[in-house]
Structure formats: structure tokens, C-alpha cells
Steps between C-alpha positions, in 0.01 A plus 500: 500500500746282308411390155320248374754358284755465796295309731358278192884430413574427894270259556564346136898441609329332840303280316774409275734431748309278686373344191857409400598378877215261506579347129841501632405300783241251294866424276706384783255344678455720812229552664208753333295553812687800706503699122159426417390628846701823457301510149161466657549773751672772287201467211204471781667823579516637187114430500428674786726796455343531159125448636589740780640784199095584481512768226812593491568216260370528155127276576635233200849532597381422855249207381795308306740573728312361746412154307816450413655487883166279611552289223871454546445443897211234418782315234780532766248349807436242202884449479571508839295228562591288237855522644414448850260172398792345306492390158343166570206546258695639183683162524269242469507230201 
């Protein structure tokens, strides 16, 4: 089994990369919606893969782990759908 610290440092570089990508994209004006996608599947997978663990996560470990990833998919559906209904609303006088 690998350790801990590896896989927690693996997915930390994922996240980071596509965190930078996406601000990237916000600065030049591209569009956000293929990145934020990507974002939404990789931490609804994260959830799952860390539900699915059972015991062989630490049971707090397992609990944040897991409310972190539902909470980042639920901002990144939020995000997503911001960017795909247009910034209309933020504009108004």
C-alpha cells in the first residue's frame, strides 16, 4: 500500500495545477467552463474514492476528506454555472 503522504501530495499537485490553469484562463479571458468541468469530476471522485476507502482510512481522516471534495464539487457546479449563464447579473447598475 503506498503511503499516505504520497497520495495526499499527488492529488495536492492535481489540484494545484488545475487551480492555476483555470486562474490562468479567468486572466486572459478564456473560457472557464472545460477546466471547471475537469474540476468537478476529479473532486466528485476524490469523494467517492474516499467514501469507498471504508476503514481503511483513518474514520476523521475519511469524514474531512470527504467534505472537502463534496464541498469543492458543489463550489465548482456553482462556478460552472455561473460561467455557462454569463455574467449578465454581476453587471447590472
Amino acid at each position: 500500500m503506498a503511503d499516505g503522504g504520497v497520495i495526499a501530495r499527488a492529488f495536492g499537485a492535481r489540484d494545484v495545477a488545475l487551480g492555476v490553469a483555470t486562474i490562468a484562463a479567468a486572466r486572459d479571458g478564456r473560457g472557464l467552463a472545460p477546466l471547471l468541468a475537469v474540476g468537478i469530476m476529479v473532486d466528485a471522485v476524490d469523494c467517492l474514492a474516499t467514501i469507498a476507502a471504508g476503514e481503511r482510512i483513518p474514520r476523521k481522516a475519511r469524514i474531512a476528506s470527504a467534505v472537502l471534495a463534496a464541498a469543492a464539487t458543489v463550489n465548482g457546479a456553482c462556478l460552472l454555472a455561473r460561467e455557462l449563464g454569463g455574467t449578465e447579473s454581476t453587471h447590472r447598475s
